[in-house]
C-alpha positions as CSV (number, residue, x, y, z in Angstrom):
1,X,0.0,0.0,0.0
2,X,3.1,2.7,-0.4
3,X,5.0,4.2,2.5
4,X,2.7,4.2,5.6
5,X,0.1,2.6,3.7
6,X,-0.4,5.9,1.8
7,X,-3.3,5.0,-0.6
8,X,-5.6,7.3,-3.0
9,X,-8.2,6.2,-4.8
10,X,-10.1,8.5,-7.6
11,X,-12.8,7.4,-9.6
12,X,-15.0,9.1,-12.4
13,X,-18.2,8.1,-13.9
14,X,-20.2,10.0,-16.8
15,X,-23.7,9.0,-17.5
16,X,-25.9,10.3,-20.8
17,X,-29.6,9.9,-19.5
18,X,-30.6,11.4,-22.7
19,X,-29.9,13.7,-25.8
20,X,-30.5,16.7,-23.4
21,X,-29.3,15.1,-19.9
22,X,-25.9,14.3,-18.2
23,X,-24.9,13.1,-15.2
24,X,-21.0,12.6,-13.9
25,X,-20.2,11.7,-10.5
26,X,-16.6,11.8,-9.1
27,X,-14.7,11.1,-5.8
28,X,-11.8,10.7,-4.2
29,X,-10.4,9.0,-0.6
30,X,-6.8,9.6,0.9
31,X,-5.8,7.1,3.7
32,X,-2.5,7.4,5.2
33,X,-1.4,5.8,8.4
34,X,0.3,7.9,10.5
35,X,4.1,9.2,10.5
36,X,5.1,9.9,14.3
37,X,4.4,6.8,16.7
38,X,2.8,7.9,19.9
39,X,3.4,6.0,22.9
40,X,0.8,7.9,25.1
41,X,-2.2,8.1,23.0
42,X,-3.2,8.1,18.9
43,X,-0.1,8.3,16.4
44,X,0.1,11.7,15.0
45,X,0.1,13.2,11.4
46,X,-2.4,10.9,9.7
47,X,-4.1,11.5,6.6
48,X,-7.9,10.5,6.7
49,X,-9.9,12.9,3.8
50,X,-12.8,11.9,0.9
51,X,-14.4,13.9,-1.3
52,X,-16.8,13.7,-3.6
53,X,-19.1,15.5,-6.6
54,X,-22.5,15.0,-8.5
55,X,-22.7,17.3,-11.4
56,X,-26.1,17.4,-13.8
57,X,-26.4,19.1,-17.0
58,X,-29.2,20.2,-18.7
59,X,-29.6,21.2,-22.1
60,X,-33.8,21.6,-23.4
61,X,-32.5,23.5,-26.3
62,X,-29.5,24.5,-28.2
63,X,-29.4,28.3,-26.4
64,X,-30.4,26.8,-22.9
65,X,-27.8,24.8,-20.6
66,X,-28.1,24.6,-17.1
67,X,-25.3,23.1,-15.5
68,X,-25.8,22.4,-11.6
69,X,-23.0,21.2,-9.3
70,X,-23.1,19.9,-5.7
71,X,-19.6,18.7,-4.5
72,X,-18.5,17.6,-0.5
73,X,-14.8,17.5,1.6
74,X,-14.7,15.7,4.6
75,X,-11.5,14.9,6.6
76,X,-10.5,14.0,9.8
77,X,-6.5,14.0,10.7
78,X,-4.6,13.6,13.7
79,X,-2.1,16.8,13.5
80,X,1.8,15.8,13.5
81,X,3.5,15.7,16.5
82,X,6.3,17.9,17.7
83,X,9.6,16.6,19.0
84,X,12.4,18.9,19.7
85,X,10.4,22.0,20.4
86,X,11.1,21.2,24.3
87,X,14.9,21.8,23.6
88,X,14.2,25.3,23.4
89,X,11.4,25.3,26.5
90,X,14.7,24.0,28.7
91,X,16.3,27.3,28.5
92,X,13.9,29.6,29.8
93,X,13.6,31.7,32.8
94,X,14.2,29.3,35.6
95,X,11.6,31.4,37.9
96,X,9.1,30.1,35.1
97,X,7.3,27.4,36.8
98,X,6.0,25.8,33.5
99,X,9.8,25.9,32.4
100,X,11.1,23.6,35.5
101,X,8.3,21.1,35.9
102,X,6.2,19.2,33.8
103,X,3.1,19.4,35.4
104,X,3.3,16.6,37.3
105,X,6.1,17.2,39.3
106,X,9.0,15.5,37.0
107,X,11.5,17.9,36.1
108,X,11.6,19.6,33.1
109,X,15.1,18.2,31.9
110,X,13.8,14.7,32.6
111,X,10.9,15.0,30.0
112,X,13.6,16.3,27.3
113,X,15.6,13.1,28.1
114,X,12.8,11.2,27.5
115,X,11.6,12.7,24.0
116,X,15.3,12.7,23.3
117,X,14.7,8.7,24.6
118,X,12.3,8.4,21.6
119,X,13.8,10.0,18.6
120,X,12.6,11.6,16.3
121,X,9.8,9.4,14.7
122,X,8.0,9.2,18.2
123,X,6.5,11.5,21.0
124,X,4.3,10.7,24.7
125,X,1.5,13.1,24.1
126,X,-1.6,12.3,25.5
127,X,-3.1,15.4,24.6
128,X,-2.6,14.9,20.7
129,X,-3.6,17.6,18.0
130,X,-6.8,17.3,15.8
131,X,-8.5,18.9,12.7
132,X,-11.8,18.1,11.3
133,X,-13.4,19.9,8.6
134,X,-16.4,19.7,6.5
135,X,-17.1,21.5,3.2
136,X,-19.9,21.3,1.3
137,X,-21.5,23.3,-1.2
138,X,-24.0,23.5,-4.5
139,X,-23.3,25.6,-7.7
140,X,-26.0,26.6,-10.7
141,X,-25.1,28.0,-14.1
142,X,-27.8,28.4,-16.6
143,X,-27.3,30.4,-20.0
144,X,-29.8,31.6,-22.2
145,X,-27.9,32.2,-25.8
146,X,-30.5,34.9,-27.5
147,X,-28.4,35.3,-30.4
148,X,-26.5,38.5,-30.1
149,X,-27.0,38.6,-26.2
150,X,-25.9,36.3,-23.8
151,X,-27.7,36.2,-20.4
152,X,-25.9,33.9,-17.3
153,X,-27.0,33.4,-14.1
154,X,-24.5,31.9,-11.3
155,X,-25.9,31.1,-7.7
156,X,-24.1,29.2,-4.9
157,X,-24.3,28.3,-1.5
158,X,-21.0,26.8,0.5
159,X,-20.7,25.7,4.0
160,X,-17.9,25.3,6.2
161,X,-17.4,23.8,9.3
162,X,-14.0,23.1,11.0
163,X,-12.8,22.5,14.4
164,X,-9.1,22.6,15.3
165,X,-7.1,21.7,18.5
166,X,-3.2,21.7,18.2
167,X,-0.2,21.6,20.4
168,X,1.9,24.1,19.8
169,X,4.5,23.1,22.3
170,X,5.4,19.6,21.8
171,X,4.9,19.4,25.6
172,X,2.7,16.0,27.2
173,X,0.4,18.9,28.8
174,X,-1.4,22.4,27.6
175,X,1.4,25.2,28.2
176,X,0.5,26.2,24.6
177,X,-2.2,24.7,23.0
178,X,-5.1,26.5,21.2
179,X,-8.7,25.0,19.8
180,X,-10.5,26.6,17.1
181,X,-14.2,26.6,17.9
182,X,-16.6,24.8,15.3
């Protein structure tokens, strides 16, 4: 299946119903497993999207077409994961508490030896960054050719939801995380 089971699929179908009528549907899915191993919670920087479209065209005459488009994007990934970041954290103000303990208690050199422990293809988060977003959306074109004129109409709607939560620290708990509201 590729490197971390990286996989795409794509697929396109066009169907006549008629002289006048058209249909073509497409979509497409991206899988990918992910590429940092986390040992305290879900692996990190994962790939997990579809999409997908139904078009319809409609053409009563030889000046009338309407063309009407409704199309979807889905995906659901768990952010990558950031090792090293705490190399930096170790050298701030040791009147900081955040910078000297962990949250827990452990000090804050112990938890850089144990991401340094790791490597670099593995974190401990527990607390692991996620986006989701939704798209969706429909689109109408219709033109009416009256010889010397052309007249076109475009509407659409689109809707967007997304909710993101990331760790911006590379730290097990929230010194600087942030969530985007849905």
């Amino acid at each position: 299946f590729g490197n971390y089971s990286a996989r795409e699929f794509t697929g396109t179908v066009n169907v006549p119903l008629s002289d006048k009528i058209a249909i073509r549907a497409a979509g497409r899915i991206t899988r990918r497993s992910a590429l940092v191993d986390n040992v305290a919670g879900p692996d990190v920087d994962t790939q997990h999207r579809q999409a997908g479209r139904l078009s319809l065209l409609i053409q009563p005459t030889d000046s009338i077409e309407n063309y009407t488009i409704g199309d979807i994007y889905t995906s659901s990934e768990y952010m990558p994961g950031v090792a090293g970041i705490l190399q930096t954290v170790a050298n701030c103000p040791q009147s900081f508490v955040a910078c000297i303990y962990d949250g827990i208690g452990k000090p804050l050199s112990a938890a850089v030896a144990e991401q340094d422990a790791l490597g670099k293809d593995a974190v401990a988060l527990p607390r692991v960054g996620k986006s989701t977003l939704r798209v969706w959306g429909v689109a109408n074109h219709t033109t009416i050719d009256l010889g010397g004129l052309t007249i076109k109409n475009i509407l659409s709607y689109r809707k967007v939801r997304q909710h993101i939560r990331s760790d911006n620290d590379g730290f097990r708990y929230a010194l600087f995380e942030s969530v985007q509201p849905e």
